[in-house]
py3Dmol code that shows the C-alpha trace and the ligand (Angstrom):
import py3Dmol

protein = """\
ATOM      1  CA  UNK A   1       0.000   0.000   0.000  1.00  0.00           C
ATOM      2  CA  UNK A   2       1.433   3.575  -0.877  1.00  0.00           C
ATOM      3  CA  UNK A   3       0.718   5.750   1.990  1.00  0.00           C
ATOM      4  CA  UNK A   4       1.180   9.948   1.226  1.00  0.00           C
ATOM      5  CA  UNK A   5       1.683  12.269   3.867  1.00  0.00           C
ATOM      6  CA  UNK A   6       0.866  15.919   3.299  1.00  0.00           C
ATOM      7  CA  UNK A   7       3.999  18.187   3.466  1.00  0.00           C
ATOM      8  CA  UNK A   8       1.865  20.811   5.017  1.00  0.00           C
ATOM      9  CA  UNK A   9       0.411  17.982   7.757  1.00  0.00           C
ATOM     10  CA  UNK A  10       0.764  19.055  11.635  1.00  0.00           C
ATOM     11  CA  UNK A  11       2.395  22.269  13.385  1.00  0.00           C
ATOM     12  CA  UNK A  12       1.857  25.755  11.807  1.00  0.00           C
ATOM     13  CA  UNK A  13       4.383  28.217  11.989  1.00  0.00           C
ATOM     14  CA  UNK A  14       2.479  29.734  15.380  1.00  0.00           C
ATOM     15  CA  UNK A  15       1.706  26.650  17.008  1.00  0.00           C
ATOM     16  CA  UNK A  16       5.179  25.741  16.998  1.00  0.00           C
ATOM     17  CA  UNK A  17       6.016  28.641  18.282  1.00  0.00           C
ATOM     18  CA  UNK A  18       3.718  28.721  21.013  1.00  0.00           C
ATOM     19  CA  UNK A  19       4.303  25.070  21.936  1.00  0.00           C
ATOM     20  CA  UNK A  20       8.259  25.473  21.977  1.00  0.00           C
ATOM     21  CA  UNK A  21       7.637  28.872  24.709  1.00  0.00           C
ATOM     22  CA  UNK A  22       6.273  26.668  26.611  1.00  0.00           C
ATOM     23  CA  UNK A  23       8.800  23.666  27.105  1.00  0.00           C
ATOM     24  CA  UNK A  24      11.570  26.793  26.885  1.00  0.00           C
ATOM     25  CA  UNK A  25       9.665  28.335  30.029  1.00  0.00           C
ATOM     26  CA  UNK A  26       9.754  24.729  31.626  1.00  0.00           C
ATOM     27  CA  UNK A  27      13.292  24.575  31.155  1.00  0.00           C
ATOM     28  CA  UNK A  28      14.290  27.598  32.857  1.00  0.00           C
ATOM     29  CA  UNK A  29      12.934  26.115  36.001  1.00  0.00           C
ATOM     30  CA  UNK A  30      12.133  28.988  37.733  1.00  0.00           C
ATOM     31  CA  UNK A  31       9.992  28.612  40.981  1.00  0.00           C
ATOM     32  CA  UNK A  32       7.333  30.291  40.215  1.00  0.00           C
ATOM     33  CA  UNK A  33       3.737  28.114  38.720  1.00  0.00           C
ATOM     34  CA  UNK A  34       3.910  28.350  35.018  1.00  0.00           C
ATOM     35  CA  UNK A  35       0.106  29.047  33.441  1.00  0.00           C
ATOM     36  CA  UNK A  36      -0.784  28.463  29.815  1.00  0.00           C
ATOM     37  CA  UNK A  37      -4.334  30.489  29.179  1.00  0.00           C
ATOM     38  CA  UNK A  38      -6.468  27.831  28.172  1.00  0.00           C
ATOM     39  CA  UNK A  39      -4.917  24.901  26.783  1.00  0.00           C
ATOM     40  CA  UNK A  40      -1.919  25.898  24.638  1.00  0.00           C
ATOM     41  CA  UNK A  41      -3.081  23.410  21.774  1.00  0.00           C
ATOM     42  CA  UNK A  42      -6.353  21.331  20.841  1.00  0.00           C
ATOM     43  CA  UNK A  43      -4.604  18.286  21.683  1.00  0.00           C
ATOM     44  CA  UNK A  44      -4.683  16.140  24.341  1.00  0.00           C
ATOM     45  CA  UNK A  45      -1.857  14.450  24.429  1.00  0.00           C
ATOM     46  CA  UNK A  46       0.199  17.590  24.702  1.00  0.00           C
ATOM     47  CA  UNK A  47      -1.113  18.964  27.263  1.00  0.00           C
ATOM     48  CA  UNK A  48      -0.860  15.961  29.467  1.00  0.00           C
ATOM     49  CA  UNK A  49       2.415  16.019  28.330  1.00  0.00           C
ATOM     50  CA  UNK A  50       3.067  19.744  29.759  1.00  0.00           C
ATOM     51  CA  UNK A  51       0.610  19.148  32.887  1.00  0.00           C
ATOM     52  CA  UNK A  52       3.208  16.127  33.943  1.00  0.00           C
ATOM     53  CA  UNK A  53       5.576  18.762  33.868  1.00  0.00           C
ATOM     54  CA  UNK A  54       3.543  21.118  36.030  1.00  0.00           C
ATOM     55  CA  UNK A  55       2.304  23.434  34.106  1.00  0.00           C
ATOM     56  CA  UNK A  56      -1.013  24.018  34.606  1.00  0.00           C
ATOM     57  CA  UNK A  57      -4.160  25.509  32.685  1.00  0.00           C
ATOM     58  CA  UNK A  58      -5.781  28.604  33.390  1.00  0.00           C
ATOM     59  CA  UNK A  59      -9.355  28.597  32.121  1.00  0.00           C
ATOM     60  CA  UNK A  60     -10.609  31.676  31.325  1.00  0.00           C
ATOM     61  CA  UNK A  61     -10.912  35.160  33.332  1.00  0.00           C
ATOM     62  CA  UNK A  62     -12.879  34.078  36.749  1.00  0.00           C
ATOM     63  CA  UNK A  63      -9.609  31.862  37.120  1.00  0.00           C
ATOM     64  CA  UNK A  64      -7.072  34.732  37.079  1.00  0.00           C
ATOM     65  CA  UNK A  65      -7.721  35.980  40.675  1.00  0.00           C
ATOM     66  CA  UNK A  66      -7.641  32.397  41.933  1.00  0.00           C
ATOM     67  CA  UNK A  67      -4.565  31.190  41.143  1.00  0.00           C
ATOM     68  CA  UNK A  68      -0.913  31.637  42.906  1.00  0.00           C
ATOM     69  CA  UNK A  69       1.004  34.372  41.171  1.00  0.00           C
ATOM     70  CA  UNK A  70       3.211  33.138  38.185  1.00  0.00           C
ATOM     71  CA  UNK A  71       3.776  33.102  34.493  1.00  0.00           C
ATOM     72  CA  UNK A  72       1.119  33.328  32.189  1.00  0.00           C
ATOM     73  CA  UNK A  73       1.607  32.166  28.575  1.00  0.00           C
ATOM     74  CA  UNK A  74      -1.025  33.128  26.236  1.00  0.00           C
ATOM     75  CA  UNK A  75      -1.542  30.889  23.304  1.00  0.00           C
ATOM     76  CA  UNK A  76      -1.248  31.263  19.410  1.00  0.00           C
ATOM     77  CA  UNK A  77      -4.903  32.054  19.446  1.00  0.00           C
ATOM     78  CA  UNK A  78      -4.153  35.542  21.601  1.00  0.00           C
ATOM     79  CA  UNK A  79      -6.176  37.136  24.596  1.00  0.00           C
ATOM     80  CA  UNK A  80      -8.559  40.563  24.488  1.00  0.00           C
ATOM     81  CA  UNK A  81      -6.718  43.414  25.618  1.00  0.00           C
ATOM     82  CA  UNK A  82      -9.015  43.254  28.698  1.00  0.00           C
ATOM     83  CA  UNK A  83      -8.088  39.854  29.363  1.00  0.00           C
ATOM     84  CA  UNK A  84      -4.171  41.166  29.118  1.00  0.00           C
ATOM     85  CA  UNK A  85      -4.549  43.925  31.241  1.00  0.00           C
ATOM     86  CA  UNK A  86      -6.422  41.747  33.725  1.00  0.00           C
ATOM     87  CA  UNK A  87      -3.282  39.438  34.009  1.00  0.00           C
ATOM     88  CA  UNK A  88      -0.887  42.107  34.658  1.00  0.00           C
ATOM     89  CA  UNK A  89      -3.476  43.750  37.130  1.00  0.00           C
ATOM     90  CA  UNK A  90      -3.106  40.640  39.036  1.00  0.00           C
ATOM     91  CA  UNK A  91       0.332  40.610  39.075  1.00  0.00           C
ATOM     92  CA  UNK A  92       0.906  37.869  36.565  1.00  0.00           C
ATOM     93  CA  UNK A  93       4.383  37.784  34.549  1.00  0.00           C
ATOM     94  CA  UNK A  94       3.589  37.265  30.758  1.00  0.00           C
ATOM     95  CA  UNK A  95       4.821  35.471  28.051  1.00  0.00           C
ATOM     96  CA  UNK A  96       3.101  36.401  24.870  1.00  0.00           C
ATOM     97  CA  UNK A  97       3.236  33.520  22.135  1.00  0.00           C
ATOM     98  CA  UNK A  98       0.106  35.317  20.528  1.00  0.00           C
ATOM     99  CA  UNK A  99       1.000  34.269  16.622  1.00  0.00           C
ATOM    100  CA  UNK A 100       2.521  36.786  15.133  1.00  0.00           C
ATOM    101  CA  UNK A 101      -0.297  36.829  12.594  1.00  0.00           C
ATOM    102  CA  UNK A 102      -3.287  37.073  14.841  1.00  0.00           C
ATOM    103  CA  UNK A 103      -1.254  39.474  16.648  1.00  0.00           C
ATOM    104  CA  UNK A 104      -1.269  41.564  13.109  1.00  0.00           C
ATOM    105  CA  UNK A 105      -5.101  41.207  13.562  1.00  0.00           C
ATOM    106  CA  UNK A 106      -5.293  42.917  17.059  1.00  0.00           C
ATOM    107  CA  UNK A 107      -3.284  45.908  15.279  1.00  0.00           C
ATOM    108  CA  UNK A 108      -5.366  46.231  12.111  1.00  0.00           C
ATOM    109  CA  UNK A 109      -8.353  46.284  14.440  1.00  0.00           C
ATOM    110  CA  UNK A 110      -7.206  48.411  17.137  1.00  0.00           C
ATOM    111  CA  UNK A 111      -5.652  51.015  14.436  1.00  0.00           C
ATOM    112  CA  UNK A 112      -8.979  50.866  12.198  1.00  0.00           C
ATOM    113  CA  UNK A 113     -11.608  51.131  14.696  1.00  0.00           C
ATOM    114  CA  UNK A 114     -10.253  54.101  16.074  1.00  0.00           C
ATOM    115  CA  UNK A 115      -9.998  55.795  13.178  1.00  0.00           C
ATOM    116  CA  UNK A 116     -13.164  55.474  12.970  1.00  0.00           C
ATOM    117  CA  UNK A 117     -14.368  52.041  10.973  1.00  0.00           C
ATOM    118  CA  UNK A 118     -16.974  50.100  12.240  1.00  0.00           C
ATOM    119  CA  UNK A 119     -15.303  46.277  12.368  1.00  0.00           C
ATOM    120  CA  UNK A 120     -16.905  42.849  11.430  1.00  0.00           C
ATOM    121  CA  UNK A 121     -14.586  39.838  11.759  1.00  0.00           C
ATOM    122  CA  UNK A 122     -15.568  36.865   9.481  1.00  0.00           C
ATOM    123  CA  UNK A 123     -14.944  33.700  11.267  1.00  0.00           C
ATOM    124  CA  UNK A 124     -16.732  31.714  14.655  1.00  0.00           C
ATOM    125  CA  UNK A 125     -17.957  34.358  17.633  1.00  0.00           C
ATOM    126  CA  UNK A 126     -16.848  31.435  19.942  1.00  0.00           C
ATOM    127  CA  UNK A 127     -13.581  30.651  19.065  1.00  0.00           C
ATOM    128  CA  UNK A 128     -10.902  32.038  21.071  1.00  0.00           C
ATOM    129  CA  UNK A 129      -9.074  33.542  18.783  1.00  0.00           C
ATOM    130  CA  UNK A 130     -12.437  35.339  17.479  1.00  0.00           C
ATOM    131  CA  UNK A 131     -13.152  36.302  20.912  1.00  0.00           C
ATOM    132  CA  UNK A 132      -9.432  37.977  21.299  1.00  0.00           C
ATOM    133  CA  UNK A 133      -9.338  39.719  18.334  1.00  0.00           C
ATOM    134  CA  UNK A 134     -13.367  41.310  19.161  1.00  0.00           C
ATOM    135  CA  UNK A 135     -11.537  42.757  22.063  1.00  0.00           C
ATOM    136  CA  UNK A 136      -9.238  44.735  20.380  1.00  0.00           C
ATOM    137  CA  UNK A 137     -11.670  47.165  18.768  1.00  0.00           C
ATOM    138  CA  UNK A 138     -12.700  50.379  20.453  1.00  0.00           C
ATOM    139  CA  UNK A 139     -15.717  50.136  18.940  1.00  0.00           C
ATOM    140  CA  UNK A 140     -18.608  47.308  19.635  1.00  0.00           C
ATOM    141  CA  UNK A 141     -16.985  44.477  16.626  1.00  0.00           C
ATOM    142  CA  UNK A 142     -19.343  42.276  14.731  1.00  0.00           C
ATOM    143  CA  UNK A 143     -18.769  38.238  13.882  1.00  0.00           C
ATOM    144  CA  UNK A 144     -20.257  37.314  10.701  1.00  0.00           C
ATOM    145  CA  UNK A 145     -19.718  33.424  10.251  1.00  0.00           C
ATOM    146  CA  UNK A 146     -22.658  32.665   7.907  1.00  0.00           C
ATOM    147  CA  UNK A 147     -25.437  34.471   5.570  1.00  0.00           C
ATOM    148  CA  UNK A 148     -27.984  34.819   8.285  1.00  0.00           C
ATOM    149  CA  UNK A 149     -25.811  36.771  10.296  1.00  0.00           C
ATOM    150  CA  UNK A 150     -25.598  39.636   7.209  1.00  0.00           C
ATOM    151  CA  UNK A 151     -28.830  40.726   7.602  1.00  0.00           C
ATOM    152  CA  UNK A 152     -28.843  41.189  10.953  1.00  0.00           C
ATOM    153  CA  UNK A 153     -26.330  43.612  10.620  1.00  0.00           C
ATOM    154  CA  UNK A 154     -26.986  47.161  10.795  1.00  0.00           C
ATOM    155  CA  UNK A 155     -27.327  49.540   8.194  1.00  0.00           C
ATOM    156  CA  UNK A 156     -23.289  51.119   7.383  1.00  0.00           C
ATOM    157  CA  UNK A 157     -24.582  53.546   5.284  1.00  0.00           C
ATOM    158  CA  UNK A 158     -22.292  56.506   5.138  1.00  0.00           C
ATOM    159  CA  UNK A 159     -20.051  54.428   7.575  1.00  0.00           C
ATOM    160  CA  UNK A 160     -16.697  53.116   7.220  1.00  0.00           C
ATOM    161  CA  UNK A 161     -16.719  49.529   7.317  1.00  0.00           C
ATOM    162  CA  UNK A 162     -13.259  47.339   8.255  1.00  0.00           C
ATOM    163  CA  UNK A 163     -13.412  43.428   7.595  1.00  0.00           C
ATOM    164  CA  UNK A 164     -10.952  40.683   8.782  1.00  0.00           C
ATOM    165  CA  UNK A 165     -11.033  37.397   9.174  1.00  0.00           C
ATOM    166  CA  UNK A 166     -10.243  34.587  11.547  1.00  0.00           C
ATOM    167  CA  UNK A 167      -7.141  33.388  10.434  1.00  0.00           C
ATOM    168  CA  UNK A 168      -8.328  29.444  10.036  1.00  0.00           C
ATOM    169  CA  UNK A 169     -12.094  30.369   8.110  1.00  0.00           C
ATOM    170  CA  UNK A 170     -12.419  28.591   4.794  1.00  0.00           C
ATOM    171  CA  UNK A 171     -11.623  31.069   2.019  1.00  0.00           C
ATOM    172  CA  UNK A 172     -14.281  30.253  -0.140  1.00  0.00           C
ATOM    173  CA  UNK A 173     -16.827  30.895   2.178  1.00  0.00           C
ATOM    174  CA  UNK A 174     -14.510  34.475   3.662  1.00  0.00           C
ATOM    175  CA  UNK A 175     -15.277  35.221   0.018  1.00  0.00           C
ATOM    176  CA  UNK A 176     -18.302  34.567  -0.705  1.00  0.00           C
ATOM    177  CA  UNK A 177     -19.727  36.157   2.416  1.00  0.00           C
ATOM    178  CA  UNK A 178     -17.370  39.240   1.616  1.00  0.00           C
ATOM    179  CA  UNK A 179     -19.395  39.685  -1.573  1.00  0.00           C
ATOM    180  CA  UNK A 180     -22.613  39.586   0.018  1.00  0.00           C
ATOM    181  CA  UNK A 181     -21.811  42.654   2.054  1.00  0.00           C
ATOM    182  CA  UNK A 182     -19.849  44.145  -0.838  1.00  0.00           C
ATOM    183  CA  UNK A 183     -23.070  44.676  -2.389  1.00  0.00           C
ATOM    184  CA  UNK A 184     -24.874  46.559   0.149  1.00  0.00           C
ATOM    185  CA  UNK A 185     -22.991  49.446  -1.515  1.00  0.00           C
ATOM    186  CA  UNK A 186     -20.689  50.491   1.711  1.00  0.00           C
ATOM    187  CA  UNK A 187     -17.453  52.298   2.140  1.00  0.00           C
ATOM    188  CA  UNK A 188     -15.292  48.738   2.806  1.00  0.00           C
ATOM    189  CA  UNK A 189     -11.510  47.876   3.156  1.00  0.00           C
ATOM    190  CA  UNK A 190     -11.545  44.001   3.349  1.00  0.00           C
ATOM    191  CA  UNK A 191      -8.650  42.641   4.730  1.00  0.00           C
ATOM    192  CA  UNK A 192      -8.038  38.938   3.884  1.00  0.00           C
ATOM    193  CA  UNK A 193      -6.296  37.552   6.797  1.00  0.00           C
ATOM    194  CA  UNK A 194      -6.313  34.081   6.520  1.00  0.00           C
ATOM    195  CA  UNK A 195      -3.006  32.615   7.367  1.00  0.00           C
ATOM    196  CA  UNK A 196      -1.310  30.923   4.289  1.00  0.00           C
ATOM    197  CA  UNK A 197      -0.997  27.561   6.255  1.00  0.00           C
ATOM    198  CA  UNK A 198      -4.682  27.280   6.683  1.00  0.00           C
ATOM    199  CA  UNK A 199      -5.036  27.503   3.075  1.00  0.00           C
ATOM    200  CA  UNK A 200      -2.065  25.446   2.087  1.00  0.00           C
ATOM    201  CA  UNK A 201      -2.608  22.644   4.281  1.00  0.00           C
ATOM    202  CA  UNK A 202      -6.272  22.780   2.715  1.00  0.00           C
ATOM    203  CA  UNK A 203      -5.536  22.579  -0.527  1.00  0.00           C
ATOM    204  CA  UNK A 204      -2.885  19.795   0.059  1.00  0.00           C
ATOM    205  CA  UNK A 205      -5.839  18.156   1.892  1.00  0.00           C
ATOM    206  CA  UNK A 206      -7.911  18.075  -1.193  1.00  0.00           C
ATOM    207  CA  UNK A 207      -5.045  17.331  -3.586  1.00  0.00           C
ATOM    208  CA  UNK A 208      -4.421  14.146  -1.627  1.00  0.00           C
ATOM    209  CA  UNK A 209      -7.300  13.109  -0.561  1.00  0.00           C
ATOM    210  CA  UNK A 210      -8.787  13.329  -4.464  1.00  0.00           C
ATOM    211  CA  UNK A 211      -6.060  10.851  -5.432  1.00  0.00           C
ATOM    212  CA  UNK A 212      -6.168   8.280  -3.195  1.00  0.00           C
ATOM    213  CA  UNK A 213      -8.692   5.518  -1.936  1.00  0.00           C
ATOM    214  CA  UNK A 214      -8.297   6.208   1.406  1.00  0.00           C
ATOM    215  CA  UNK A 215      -7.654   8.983   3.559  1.00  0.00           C
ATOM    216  CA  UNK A 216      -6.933   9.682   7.427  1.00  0.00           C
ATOM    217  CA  UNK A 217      -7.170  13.385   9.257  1.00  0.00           C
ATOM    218  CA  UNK A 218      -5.647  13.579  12.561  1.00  0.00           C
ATOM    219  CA  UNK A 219      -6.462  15.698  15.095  1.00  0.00           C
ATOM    220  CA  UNK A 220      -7.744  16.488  18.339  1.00  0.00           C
ATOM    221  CA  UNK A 221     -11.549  16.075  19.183  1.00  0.00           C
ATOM    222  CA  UNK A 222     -11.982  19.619  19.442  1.00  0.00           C
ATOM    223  CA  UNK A 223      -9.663  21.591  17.065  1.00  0.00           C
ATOM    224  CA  UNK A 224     -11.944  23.415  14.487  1.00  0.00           C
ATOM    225  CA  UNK A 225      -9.100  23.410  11.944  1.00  0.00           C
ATOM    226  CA  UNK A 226      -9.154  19.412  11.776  1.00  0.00           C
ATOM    227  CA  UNK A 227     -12.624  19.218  11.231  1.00  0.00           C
ATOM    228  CA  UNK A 228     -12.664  21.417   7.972  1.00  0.00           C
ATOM    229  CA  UNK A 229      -9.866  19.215   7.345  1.00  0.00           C
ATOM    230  CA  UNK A 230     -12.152  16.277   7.359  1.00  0.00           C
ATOM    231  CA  UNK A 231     -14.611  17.869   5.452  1.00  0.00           C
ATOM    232  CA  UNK A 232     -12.595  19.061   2.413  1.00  0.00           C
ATOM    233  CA  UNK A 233     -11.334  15.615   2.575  1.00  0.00           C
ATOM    234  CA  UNK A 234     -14.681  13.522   3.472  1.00  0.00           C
ATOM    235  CA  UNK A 235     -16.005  15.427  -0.090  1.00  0.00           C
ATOM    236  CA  UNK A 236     -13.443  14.279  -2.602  1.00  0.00           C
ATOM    237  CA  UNK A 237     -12.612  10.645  -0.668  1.00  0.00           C
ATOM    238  CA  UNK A 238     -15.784   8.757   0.470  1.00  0.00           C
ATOM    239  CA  UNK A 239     -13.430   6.701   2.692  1.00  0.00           C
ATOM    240  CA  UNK A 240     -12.147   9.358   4.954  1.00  0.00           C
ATOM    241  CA  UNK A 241     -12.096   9.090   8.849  1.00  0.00           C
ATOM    242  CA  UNK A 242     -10.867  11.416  11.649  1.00  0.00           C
ATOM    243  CA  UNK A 243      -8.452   9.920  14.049  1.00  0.00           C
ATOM    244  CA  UNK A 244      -6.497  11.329  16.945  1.00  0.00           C
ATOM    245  CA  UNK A 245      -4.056   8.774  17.849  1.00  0.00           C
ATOM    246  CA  UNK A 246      -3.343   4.933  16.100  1.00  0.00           C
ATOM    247  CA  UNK A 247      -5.829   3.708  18.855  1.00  0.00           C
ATOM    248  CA  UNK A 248      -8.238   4.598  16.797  1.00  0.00           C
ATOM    249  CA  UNK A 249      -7.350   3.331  13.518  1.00  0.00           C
ATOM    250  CA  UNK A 250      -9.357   0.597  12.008  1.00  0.00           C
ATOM    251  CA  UNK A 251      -7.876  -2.120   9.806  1.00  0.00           C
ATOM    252  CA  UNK A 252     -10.547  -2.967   8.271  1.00  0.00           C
ATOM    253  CA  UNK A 253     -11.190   0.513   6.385  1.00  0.00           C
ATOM    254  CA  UNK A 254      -8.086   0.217   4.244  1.00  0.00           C
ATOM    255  CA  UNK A 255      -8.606  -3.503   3.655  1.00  0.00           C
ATOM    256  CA  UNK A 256      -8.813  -3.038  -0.378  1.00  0.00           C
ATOM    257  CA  UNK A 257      -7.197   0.489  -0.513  1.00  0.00           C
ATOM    258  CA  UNK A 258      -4.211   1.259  -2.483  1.00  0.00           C
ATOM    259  CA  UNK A 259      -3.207   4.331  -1.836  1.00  0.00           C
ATOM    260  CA  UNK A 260      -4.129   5.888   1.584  1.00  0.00           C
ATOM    261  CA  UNK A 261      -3.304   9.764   2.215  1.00  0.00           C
ATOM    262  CA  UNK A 262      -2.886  11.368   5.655  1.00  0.00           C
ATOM    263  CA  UNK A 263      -3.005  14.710   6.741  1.00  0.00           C
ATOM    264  CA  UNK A 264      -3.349  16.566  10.270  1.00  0.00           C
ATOM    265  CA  UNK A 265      -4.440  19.749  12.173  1.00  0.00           C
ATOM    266  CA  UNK A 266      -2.059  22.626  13.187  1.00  0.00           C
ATOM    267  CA  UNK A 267      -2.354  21.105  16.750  1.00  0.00           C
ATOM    268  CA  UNK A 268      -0.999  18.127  15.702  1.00  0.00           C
ATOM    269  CA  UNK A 269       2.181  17.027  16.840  1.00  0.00           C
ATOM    270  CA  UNK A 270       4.905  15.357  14.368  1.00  0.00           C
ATOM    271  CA  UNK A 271       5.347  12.343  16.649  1.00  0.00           C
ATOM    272  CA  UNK A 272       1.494  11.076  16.645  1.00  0.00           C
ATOM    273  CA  UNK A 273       1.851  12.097  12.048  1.00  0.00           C
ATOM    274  CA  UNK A 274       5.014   9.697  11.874  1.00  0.00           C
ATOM    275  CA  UNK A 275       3.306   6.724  14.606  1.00  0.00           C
ATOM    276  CA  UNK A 276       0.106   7.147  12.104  1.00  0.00           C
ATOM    277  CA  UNK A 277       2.586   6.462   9.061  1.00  0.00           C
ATOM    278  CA  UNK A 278       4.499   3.612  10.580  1.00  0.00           C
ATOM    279  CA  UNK A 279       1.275   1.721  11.578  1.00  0.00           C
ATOM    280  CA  UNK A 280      -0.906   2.276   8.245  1.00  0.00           C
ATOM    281  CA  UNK A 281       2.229   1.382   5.870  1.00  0.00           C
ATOM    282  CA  UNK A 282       3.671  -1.870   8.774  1.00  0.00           C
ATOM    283  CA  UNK A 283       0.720  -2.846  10.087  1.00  0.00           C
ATOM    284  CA  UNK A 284      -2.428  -2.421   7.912  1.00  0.00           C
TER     285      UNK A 284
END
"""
ligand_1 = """\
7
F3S
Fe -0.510 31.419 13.147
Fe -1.436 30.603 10.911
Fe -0.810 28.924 12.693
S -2.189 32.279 12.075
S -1.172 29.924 14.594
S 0.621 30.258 11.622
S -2.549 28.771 11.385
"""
view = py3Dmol.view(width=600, height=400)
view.addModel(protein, "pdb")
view.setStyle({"model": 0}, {"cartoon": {"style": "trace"}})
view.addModel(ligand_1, "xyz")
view.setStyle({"model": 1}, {"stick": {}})
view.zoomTo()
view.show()
């Protein structure tokens, strides 16, 4: 069986990142707790990894006051400037391993809002990184994650309008929805901030997964990225499952397959891609 792994499978750029701060903070051993603010990745594995090592998870803002002084490391996914500020009110020592692209984000909104542009950010209102970048405006920012949500907008009229993105929404659909407002006739600078390795790793995705007989996504439960993953790949490959470790590979879906193709998430660590690789092409 030929088995193809995507080049663009696993870590982004800022999940590395954010992931290496963290064993780098562990390292230096000071004695002080060390705090990531919310999990640092969507995978489990990892972060039992980095809890046996005693660092331990701060979840969300009623938390902050609770907890023993220490360092704070805020994720790829960034924090709201209130949730910053909070931190350091409380005495907390942080390290920022905000990706530098959702940190760009936080600028273009901060900058554009108060000059005076009303701000909707395409992408998930729940999503953490959504929820960070809403809290850089200085005016009251707007999600827009589907068509529904348009009209309920209000009327920019003789407004300035500013539009980003998440950095992980589909670009077809950023597009699409971009048009929809487009032709409400207002005053709009869309920004198009989807981060290249979103897009990359999705087109890879559907490359692959077209060209094969079988295909396997890997990723946590709950990472949002692996999940449109599965979906770009579920659409071209019938025979497409999610996994997030070998335990839950099944033998019997490659049983007549020929070529299988595996991809993963951003919060998916290169150890778990090459296990998945040696146990599909030794074992299946
Ligand atoms: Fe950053 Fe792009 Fe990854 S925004 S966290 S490099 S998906």
């Amino acid at each position: 069986m030929e088995v193809i792994v995507a080049k663009s499978a696993g870590f982004c750029f800022g999940v590395k990142r954010a992931v290496d701060t963290v064993y780098e903070q562990i390292s230096r051993a000071e004695d002080k707790p060390i705090y990531t603010y919310g999990p640092i990745i969507h995978n489990e594995e990892v972060v039992k990894d980095l809890a046996e090592k005693g660092v331990q998870v701060m979840e969300g803002e009623e938390a902050i006051a609770e907890k023993k002084k220490g360092i704070v490391i805020i994720r790829s996914h960034g924090v709201s400037r209130h949730v910053q500020e909070h931190l350091e009110q409380n005495g907390f020592q942080i390290v920022d391993a905000t990706c530098p692209f959702v940190k760009k984000i936080h600028r273009i909104v901060e900058q554009e809002s108060q000059n005076g542009s009303s701000i909707i950010i395409i992408g998930n209102p729940s999503h953490p990184e959504v929820e960070g970048i809403v809290g850089w405006s200085s005016t009251p920012a707007m999600v827009v994650e589907n068509a529904e949500d348009i009209e309920k907008l209000p009327d920019f009229i003789g407004k300035k309008l500013c539009i980003v993105s998440q950095t992980t929404f589909n670009y077809k659909k950023f597009k699409d929805l971009v048009e929809k407002i487009q032709k409400k006739g207002y005053d709009i600078t869309v920004l198009n901030t989807i981060c290249n390795a979103t897009q990359e790793r999705q087109i890879e995705a559907k490359r692959i997964s077209a060209d094969v007989d079988g295909m396997l996504v890997v990723g946590g439960k709950h990472s949002s990225n692996t999940q449109k993953l599965y979906e770009i790949c579920k659409k071209e490959c019938n025979n497409t499952h999610f996994i997030q470790t070998t335990d839950d590979l099944d033998p019997a879906w490659f049983g007549s397959s020929d070529r299988v193709g595996i991809t993963a998430g951003a919060s998916t660590p290169n150890n778990i891609i090459e296990e998945v690789q040696t146990h599909v092409r030794f074992k299946f």
